[in-house]
mmCIF file of the N, C-alpha and C atoms, coordinates in Angstrom:
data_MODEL
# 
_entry.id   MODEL 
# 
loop_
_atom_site.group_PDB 
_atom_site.id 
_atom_site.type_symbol 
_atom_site.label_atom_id 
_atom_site.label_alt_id 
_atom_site.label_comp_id 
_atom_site.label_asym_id 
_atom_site.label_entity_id 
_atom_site.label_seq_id 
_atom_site.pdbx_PDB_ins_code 
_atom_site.Cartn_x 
_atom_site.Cartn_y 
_atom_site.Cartn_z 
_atom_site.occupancy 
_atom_site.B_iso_or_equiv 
_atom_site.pdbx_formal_charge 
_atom_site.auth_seq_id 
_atom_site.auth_comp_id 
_atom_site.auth_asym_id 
_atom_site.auth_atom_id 
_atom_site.pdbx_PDB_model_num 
ATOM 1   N N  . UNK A 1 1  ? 0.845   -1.178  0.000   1.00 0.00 ? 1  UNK A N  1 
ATOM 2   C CA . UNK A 1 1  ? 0.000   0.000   0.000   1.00 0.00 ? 1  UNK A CA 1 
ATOM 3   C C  . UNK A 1 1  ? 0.890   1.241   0.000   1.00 0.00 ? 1  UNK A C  1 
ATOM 4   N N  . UNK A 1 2  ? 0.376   2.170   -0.600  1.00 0.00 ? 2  UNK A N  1 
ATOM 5   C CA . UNK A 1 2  ? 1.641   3.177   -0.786  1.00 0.00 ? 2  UNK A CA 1 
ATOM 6   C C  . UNK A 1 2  ? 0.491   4.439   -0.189  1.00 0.00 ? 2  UNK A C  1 
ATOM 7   N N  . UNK A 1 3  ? 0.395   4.836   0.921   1.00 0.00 ? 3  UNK A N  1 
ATOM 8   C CA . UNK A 1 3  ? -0.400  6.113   1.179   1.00 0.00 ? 3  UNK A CA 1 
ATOM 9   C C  . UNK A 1 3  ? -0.551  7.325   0.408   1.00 0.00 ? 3  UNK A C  1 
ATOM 10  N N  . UNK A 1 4  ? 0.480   7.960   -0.273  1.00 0.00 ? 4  UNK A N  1 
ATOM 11  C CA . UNK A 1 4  ? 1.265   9.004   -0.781  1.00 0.00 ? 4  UNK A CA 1 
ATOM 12  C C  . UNK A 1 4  ? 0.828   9.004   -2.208  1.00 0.00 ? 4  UNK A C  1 
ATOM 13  N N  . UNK A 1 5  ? 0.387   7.439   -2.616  1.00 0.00 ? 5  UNK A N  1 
ATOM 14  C CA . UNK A 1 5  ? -0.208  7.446   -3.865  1.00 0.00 ? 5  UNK A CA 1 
ATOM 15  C C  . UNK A 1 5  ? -0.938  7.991   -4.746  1.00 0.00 ? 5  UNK A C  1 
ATOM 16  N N  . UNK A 1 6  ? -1.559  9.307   -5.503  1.00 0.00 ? 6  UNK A N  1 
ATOM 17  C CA . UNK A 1 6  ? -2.368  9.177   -5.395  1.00 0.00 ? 6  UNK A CA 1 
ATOM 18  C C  . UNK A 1 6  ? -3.273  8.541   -6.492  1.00 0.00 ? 6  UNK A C  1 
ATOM 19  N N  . UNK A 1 7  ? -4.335  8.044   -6.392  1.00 0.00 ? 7  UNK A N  1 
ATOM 20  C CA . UNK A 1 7  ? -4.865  7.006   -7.490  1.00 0.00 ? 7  UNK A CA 1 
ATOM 21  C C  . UNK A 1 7  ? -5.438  7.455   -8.088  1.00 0.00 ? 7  UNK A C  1 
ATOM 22  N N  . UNK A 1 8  ? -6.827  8.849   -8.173  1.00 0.00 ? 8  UNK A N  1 
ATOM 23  C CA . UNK A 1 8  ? -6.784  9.437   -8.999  1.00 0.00 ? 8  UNK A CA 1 
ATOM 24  C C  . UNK A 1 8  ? -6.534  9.806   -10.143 1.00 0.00 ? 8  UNK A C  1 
ATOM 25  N N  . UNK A 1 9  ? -5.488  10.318  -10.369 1.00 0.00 ? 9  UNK A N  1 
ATOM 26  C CA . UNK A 1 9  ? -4.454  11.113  -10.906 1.00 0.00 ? 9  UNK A CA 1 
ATOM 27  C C  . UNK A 1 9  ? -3.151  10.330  -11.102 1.00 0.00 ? 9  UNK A C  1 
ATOM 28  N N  . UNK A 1 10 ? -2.946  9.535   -10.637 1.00 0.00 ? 10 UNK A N  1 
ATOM 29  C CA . UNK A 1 10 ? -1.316  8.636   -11.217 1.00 0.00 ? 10 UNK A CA 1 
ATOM 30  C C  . UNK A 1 10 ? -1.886  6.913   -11.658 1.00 0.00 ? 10 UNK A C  1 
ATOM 31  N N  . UNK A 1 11 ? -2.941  6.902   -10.961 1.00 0.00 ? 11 UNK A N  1 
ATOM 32  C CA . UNK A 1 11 ? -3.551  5.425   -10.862 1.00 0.00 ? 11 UNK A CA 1 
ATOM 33  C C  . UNK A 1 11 ? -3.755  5.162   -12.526 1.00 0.00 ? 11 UNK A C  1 
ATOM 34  N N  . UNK A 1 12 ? -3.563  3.833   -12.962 1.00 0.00 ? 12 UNK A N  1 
ATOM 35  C CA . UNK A 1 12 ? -4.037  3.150   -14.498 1.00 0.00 ? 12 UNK A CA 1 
ATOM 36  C C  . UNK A 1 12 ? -4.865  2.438   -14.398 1.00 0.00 ? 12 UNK A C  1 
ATOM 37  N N  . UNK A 1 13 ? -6.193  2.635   -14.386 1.00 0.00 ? 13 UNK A N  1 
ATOM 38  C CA . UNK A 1 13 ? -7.123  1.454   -14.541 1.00 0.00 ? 13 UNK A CA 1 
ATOM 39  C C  . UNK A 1 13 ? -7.949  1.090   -16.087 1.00 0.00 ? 13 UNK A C  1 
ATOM 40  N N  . UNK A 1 14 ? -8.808  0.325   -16.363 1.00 0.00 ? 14 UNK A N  1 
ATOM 41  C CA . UNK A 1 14 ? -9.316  0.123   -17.477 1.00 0.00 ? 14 UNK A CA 1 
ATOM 42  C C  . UNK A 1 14 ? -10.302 1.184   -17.568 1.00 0.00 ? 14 UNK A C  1 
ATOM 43  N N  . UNK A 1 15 ? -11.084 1.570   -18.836 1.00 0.00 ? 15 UNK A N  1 
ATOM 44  C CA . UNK A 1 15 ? -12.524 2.568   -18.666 1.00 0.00 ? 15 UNK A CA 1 
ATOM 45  C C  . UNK A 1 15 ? -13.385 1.730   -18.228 1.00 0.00 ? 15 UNK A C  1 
ATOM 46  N N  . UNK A 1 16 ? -13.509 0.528   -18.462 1.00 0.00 ? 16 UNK A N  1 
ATOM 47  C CA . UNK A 1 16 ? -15.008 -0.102  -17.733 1.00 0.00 ? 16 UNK A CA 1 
ATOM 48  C C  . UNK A 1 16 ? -16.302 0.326   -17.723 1.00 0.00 ? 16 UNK A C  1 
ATOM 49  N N  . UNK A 1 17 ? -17.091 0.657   -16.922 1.00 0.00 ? 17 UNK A N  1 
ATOM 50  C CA . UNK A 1 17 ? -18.270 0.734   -17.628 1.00 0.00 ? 17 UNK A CA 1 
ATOM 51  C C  . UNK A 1 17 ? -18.647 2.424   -17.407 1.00 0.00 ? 17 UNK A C  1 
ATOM 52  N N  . UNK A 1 18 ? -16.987 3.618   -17.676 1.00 0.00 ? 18 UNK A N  1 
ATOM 53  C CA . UNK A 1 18 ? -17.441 4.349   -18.083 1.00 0.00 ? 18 UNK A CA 1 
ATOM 54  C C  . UNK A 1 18 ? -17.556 4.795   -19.444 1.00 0.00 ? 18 UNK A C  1 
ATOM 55  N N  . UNK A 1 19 ? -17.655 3.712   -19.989 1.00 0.00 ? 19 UNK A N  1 
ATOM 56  C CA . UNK A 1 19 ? -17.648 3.869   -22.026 1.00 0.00 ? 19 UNK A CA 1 
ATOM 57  C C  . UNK A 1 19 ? -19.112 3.198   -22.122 1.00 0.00 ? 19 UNK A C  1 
ATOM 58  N N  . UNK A 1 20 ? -19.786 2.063   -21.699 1.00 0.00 ? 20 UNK A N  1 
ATOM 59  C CA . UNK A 1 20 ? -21.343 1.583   -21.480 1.00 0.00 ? 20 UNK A CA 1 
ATOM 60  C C  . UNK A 1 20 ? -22.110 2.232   -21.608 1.00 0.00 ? 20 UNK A C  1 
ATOM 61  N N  . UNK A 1 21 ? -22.065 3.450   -21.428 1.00 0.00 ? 21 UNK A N  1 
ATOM 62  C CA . UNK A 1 21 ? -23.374 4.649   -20.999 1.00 0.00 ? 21 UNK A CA 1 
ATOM 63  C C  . UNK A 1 21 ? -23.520 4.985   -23.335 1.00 0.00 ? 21 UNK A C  1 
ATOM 64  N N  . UNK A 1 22 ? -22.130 4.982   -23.333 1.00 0.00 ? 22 UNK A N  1 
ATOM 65  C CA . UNK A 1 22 ? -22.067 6.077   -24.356 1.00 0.00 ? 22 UNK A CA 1 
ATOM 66  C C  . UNK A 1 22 ? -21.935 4.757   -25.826 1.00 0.00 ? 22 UNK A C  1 
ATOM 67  N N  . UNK A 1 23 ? -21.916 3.673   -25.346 1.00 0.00 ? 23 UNK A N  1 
ATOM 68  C CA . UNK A 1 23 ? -22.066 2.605   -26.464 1.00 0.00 ? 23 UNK A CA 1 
ATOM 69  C C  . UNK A 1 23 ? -23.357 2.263   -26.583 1.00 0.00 ? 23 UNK A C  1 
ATOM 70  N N  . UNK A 1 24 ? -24.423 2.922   -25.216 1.00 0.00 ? 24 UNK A N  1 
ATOM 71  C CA . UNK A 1 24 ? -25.828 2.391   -25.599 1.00 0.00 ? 24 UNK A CA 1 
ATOM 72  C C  . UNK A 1 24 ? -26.683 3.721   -25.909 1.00 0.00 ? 24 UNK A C  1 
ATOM 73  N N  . UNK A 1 25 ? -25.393 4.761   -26.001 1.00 0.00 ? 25 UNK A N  1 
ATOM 74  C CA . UNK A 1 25 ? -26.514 5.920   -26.638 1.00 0.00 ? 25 UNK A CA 1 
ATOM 75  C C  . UNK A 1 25 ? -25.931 6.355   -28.297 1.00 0.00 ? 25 UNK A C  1 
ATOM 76  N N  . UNK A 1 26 ? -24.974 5.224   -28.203 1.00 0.00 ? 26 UNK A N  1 
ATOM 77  C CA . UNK A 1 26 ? -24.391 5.398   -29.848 1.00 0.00 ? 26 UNK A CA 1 
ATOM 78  C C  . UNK A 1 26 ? -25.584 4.515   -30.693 1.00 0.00 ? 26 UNK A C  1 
ATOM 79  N N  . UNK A 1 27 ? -25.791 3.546   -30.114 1.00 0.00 ? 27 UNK A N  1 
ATOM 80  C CA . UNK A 1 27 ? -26.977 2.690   -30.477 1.00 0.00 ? 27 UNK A CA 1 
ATOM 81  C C  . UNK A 1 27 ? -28.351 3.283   -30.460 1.00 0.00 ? 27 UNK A C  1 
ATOM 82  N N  . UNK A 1 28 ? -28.585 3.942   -30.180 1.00 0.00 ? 28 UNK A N  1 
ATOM 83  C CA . UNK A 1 28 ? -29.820 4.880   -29.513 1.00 0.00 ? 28 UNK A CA 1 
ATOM 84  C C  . UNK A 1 28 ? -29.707 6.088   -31.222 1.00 0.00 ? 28 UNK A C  1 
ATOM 85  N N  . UNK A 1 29 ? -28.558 6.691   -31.096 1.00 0.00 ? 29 UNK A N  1 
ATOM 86  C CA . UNK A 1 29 ? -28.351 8.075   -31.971 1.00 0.00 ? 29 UNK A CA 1 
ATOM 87  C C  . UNK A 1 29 ? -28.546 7.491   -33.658 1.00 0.00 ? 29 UNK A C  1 
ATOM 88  N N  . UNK A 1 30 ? -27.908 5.899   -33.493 1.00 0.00 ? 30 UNK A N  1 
ATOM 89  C CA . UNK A 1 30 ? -27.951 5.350   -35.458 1.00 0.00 ? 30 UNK A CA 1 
ATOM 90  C C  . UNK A 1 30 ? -29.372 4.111   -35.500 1.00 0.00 ? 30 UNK A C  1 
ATOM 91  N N  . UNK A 1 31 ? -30.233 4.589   -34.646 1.00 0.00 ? 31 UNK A N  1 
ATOM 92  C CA . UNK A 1 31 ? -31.173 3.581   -34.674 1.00 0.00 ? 31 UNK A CA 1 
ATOM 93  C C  . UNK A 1 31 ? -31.698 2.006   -35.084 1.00 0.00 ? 31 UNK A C  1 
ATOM 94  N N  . UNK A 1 32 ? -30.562 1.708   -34.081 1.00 0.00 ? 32 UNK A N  1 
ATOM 95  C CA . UNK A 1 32 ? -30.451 0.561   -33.788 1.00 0.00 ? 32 UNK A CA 1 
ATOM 96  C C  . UNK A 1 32 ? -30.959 -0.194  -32.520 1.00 0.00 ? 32 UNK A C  1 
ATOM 97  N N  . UNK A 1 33 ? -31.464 0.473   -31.963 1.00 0.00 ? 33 UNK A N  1 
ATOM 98  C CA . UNK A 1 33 ? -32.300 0.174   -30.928 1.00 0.00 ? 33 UNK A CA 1 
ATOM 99  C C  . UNK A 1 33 ? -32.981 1.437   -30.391 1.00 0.00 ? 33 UNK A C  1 
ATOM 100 N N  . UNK A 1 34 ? -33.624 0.876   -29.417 1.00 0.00 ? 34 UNK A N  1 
ATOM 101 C CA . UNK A 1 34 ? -35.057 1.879   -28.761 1.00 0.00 ? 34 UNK A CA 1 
ATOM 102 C C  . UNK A 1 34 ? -34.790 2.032   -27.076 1.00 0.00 ? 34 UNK A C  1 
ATOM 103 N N  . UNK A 1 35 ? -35.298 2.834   -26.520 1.00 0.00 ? 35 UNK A N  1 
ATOM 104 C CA . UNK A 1 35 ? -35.443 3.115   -25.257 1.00 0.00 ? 35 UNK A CA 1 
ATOM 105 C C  . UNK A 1 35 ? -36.346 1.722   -24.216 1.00 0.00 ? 35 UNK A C  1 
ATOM 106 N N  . UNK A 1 36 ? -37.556 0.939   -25.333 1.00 0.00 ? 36 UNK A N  1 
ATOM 107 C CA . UNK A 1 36 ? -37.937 -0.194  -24.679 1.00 0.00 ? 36 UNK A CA 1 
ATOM 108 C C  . UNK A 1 36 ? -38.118 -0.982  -25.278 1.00 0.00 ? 36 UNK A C  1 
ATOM 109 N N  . UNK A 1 37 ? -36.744 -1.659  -26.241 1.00 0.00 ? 37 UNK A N  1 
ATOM 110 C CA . UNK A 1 37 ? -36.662 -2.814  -26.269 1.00 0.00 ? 37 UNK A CA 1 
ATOM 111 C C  . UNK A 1 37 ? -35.940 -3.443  -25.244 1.00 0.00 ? 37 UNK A C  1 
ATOM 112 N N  . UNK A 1 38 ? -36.140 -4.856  -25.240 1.00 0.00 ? 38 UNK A N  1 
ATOM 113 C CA . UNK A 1 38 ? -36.118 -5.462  -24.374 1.00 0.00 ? 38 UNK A CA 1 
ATOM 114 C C  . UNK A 1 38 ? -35.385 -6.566  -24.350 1.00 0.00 ? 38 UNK A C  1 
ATOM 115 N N  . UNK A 1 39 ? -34.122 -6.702  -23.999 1.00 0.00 ? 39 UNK A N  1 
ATOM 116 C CA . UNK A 1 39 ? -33.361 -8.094  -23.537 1.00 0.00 ? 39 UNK A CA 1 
ATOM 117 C C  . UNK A 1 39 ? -33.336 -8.767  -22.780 1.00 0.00 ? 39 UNK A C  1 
ATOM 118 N N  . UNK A 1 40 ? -32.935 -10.149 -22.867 1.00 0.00 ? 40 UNK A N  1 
ATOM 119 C CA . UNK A 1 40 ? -33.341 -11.007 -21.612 1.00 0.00 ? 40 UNK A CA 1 
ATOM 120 C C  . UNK A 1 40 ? -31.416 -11.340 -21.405 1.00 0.00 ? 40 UNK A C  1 
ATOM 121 N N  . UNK A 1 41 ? -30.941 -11.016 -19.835 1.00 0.00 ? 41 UNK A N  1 
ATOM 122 C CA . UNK A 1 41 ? -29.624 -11.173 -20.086 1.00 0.00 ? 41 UNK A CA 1 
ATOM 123 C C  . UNK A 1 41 ? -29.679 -12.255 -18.858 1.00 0.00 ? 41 UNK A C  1 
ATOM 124 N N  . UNK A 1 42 ? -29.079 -13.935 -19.006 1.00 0.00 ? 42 UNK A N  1 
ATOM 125 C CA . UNK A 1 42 ? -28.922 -14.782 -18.698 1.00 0.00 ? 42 UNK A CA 1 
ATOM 126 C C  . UNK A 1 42 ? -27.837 -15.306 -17.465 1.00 0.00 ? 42 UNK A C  1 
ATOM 127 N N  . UNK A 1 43 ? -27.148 -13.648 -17.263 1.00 0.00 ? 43 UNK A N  1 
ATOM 128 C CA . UNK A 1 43 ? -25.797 -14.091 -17.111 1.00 0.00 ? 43 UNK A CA 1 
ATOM 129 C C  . UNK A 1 43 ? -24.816 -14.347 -17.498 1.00 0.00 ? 43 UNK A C  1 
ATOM 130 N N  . UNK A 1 44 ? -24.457 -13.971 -18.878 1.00 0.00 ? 44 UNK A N  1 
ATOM 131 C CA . UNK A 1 44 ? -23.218 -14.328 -19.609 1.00 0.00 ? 44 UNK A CA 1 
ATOM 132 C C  . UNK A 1 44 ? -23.318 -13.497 -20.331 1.00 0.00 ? 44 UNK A C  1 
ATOM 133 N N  . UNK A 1 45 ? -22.218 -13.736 -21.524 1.00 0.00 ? 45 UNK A N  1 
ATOM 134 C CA . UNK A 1 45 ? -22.169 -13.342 -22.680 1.00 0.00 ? 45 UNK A CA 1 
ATOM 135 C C  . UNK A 1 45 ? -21.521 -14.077 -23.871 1.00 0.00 ? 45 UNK A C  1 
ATOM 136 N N  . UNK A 1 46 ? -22.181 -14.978 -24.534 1.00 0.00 ? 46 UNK A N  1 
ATOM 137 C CA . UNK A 1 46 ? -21.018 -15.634 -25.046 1.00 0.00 ? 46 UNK A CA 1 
ATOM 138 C C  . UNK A 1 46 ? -20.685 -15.327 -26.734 1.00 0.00 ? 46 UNK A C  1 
ATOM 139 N N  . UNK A 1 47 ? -20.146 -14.797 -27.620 1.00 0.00 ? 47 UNK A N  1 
ATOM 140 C CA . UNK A 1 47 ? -19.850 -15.032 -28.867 1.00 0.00 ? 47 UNK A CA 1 
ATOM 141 C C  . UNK A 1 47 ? -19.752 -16.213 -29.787 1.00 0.00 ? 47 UNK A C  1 
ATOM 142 N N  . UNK A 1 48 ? -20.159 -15.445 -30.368 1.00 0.00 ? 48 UNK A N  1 
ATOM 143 C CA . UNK A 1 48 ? -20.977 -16.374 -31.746 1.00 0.00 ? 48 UNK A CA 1 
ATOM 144 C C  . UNK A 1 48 ? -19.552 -16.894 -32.249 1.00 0.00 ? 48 UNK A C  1 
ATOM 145 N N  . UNK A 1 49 ? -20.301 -18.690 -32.247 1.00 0.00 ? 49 UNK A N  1 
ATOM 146 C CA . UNK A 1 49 ? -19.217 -19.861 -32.499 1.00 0.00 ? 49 UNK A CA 1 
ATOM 147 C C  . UNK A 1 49 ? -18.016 -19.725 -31.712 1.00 0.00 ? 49 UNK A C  1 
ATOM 148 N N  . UNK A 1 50 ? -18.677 -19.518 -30.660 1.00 0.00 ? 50 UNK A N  1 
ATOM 149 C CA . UNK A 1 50 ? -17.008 -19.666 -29.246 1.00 0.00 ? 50 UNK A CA 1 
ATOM 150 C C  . UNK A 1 50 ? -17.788 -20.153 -28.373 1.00 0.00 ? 50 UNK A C  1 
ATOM 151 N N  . UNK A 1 51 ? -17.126 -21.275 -27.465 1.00 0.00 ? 51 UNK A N  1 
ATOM 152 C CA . UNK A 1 51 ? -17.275 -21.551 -26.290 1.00 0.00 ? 51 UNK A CA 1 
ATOM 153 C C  . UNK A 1 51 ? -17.116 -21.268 -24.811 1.00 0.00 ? 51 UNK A C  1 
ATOM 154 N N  . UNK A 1 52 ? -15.878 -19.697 -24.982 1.00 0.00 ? 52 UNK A N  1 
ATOM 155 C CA . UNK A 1 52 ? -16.357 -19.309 -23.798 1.00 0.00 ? 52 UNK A CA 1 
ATOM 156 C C  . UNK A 1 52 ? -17.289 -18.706 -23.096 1.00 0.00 ? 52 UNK A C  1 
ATOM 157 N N  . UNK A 1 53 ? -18.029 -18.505 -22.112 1.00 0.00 ? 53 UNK A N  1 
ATOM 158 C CA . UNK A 1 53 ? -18.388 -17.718 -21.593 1.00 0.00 ? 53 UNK A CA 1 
ATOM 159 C C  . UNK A 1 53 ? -18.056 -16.682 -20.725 1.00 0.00 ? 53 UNK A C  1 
ATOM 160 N N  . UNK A 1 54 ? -18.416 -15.155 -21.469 1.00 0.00 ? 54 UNK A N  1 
ATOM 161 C CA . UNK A 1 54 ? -17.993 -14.183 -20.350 1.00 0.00 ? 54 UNK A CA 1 
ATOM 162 C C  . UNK A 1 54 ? -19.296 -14.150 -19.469 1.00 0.00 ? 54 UNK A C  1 
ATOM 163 N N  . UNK A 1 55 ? -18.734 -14.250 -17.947 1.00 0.00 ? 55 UNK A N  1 
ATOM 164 C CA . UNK A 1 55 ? -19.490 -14.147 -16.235 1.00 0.00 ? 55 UNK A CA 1 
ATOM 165 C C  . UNK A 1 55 ? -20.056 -12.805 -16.194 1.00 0.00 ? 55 UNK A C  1 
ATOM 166 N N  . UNK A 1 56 ? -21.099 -12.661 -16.103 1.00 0.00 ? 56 UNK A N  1 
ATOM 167 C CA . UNK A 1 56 ? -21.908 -11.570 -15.099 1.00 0.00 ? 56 UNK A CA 1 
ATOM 168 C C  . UNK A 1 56 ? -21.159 -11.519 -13.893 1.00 0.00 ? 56 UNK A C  1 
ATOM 169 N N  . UNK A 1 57 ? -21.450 -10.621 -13.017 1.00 0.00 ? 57 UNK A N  1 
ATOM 170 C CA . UNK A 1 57 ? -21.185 -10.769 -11.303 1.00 0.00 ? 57 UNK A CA 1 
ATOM 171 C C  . UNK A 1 57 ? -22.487 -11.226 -11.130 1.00 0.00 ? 57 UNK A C  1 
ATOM 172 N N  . UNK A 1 58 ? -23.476 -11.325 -11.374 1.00 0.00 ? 58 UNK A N  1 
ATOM 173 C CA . UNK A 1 58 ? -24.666 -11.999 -11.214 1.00 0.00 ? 58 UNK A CA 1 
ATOM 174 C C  . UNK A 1 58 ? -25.181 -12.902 -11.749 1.00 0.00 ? 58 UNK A C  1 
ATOM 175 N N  . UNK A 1 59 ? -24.466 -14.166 -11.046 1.00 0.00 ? 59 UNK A N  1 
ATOM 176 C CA . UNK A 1 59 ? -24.650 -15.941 -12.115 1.00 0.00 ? 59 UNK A CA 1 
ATOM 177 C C  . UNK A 1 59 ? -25.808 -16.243 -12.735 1.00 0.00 ? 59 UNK A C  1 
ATOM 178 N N  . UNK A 1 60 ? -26.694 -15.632 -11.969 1.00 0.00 ? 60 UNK A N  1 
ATOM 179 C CA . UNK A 1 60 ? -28.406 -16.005 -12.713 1.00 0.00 ? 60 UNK A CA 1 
ATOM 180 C C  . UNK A 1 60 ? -28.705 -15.010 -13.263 1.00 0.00 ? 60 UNK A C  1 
ATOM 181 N N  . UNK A 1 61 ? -28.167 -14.026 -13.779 1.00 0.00 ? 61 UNK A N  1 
ATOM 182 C CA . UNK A 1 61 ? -28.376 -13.005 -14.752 1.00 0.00 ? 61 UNK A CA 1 
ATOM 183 C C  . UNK A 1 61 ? -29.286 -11.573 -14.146 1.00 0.00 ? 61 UNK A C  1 
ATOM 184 N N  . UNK A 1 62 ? -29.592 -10.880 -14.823 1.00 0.00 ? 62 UNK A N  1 
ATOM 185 C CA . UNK A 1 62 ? -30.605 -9.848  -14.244 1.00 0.00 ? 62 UNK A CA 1 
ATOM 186 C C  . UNK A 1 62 ? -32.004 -9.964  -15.225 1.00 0.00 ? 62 UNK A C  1 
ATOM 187 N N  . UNK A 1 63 ? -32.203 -11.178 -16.085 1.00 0.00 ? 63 UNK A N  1 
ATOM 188 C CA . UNK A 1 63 ? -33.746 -10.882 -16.315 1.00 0.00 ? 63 UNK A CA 1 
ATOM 189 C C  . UNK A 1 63 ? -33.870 -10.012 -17.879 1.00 0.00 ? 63 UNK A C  1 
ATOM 190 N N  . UNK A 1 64 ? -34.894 -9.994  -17.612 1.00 0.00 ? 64 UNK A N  1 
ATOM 191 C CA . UNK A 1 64 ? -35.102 -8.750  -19.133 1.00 0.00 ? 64 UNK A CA 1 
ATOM 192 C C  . UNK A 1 64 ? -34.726 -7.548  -18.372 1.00 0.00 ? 64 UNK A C  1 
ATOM 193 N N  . UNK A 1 65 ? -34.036 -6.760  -19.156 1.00 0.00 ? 65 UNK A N  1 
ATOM 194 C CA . UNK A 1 65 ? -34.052 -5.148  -19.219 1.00 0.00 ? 65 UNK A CA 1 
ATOM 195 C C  . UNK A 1 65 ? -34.373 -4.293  -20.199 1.00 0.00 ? 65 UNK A C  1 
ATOM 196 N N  . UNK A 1 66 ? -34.016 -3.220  -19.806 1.00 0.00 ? 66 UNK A N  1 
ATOM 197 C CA . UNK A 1 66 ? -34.169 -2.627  -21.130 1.00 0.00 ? 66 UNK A CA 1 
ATOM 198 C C  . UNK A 1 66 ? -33.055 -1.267  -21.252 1.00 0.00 ? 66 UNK A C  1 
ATOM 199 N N  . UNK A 1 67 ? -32.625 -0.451  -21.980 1.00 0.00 ? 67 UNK A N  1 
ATOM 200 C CA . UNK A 1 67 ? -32.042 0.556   -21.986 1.00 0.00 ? 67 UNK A CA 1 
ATOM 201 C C  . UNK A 1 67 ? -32.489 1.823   -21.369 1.00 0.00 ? 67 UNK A C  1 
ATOM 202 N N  . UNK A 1 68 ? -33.289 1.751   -20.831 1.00 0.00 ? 68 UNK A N  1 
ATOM 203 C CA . UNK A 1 68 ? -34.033 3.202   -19.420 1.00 0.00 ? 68 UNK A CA 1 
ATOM 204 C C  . UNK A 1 68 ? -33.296 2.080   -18.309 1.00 0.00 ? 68 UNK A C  1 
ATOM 205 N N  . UNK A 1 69 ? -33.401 0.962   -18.142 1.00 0.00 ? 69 UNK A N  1 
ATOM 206 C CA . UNK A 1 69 ? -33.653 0.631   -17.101 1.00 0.00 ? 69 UNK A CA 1 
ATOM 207 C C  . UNK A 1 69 ? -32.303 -0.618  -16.206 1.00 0.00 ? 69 UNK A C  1 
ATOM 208 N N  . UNK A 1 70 ? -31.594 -0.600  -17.432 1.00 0.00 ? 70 UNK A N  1 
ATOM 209 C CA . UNK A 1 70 ? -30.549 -1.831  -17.343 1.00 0.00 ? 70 UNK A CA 1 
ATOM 210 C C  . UNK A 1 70 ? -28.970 -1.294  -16.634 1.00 0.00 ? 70 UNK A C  1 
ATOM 211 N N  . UNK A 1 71 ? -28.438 -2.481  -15.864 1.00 0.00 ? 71 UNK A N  1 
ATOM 212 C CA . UNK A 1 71 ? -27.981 -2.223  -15.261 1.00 0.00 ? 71 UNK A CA 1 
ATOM 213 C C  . UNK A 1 71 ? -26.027 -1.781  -16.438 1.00 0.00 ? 71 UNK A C  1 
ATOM 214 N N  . UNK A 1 72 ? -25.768 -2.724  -17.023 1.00 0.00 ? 72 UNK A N  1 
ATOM 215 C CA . UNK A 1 72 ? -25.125 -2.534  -18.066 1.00 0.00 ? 72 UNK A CA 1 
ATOM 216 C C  . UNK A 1 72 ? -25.093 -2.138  -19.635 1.00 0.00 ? 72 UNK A C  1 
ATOM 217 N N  . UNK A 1 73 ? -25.173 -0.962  -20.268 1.00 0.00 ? 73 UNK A N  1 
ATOM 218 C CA . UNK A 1 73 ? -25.995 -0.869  -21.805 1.00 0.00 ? 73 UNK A CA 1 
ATOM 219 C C  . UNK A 1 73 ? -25.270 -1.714  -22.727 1.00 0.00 ? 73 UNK A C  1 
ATOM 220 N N  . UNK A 1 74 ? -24.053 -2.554  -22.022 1.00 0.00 ? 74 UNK A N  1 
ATOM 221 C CA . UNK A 1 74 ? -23.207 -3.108  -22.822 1.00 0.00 ? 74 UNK A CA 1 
ATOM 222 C C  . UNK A 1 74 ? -24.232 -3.924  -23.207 1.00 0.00 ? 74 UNK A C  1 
ATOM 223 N N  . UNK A 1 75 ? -24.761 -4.722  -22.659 1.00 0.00 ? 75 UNK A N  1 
ATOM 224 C CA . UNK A 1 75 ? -26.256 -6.026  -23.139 1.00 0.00 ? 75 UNK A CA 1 
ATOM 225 C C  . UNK A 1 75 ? -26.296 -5.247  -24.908 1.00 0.00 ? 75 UNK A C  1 
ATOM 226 N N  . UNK A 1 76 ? -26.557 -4.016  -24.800 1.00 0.00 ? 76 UNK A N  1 
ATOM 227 C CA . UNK A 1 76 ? -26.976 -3.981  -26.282 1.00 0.00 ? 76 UNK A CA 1 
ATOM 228 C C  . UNK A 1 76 ? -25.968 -4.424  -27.125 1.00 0.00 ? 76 UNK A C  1 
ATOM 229 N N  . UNK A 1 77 ? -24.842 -4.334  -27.104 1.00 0.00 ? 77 UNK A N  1 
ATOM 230 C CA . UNK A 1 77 ? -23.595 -4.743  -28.147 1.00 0.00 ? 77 UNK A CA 1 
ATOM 231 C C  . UNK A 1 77 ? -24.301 -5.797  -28.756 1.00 0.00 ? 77 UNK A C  1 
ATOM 232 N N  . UNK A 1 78 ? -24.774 -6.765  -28.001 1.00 0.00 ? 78 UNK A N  1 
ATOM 233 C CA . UNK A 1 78 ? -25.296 -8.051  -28.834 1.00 0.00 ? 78 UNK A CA 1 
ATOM 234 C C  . UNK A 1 78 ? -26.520 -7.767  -30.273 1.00 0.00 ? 78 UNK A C  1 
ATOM 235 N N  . UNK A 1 79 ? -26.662 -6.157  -29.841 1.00 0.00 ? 79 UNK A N  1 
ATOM 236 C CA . UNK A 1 79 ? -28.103 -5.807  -31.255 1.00 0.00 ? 79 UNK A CA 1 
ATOM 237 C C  . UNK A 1 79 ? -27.207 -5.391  -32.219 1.00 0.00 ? 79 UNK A C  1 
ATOM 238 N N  . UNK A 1 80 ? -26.242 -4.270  -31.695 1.00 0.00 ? 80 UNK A N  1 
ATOM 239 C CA . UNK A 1 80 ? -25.346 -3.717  -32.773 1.00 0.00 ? 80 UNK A CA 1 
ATOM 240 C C  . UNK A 1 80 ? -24.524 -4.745  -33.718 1.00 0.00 ? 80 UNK A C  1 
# 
């Protein structure tokens, strides 16, 4: 632990899901999706003709959402 650090400002982390907001309103702006359509997200994510699966933090998924209402807008990547 380095106190003196500060993380802020010297720290490297990934963007994560501050790019999400703006990939489900890029989808939104070239009409490709809507404010209530509706996905059902399972818990994963897996790509077409691959066997892995990428993990939710929530193993049983969150259900249908929608883009007003979802917890990640990444879910839409799968429309785009």
């Amino acid at each position: 632990m380095k106190p003196l650090f500060d993380r802020v400002l010297r720290g490297q982390y990934p963007p994560g899901s501050t790019l999400k907001p703006f990939i489900g309103l890029a989808g939104l702006e070239h009409k490709i999706t809507t404010m209530h359509q509706t996905l059902f997200c399972p818990g994963y994510y897996q790509l077409p003709n691959k066997s892995h699966k990428y993990r939710d933090w929530k193993k049983w998924g969150h259900g249908k959402v929608n883009f007003r209402y979802c917890y990640y807008p990444v879910m839409w990547m799968s429309i785009l």
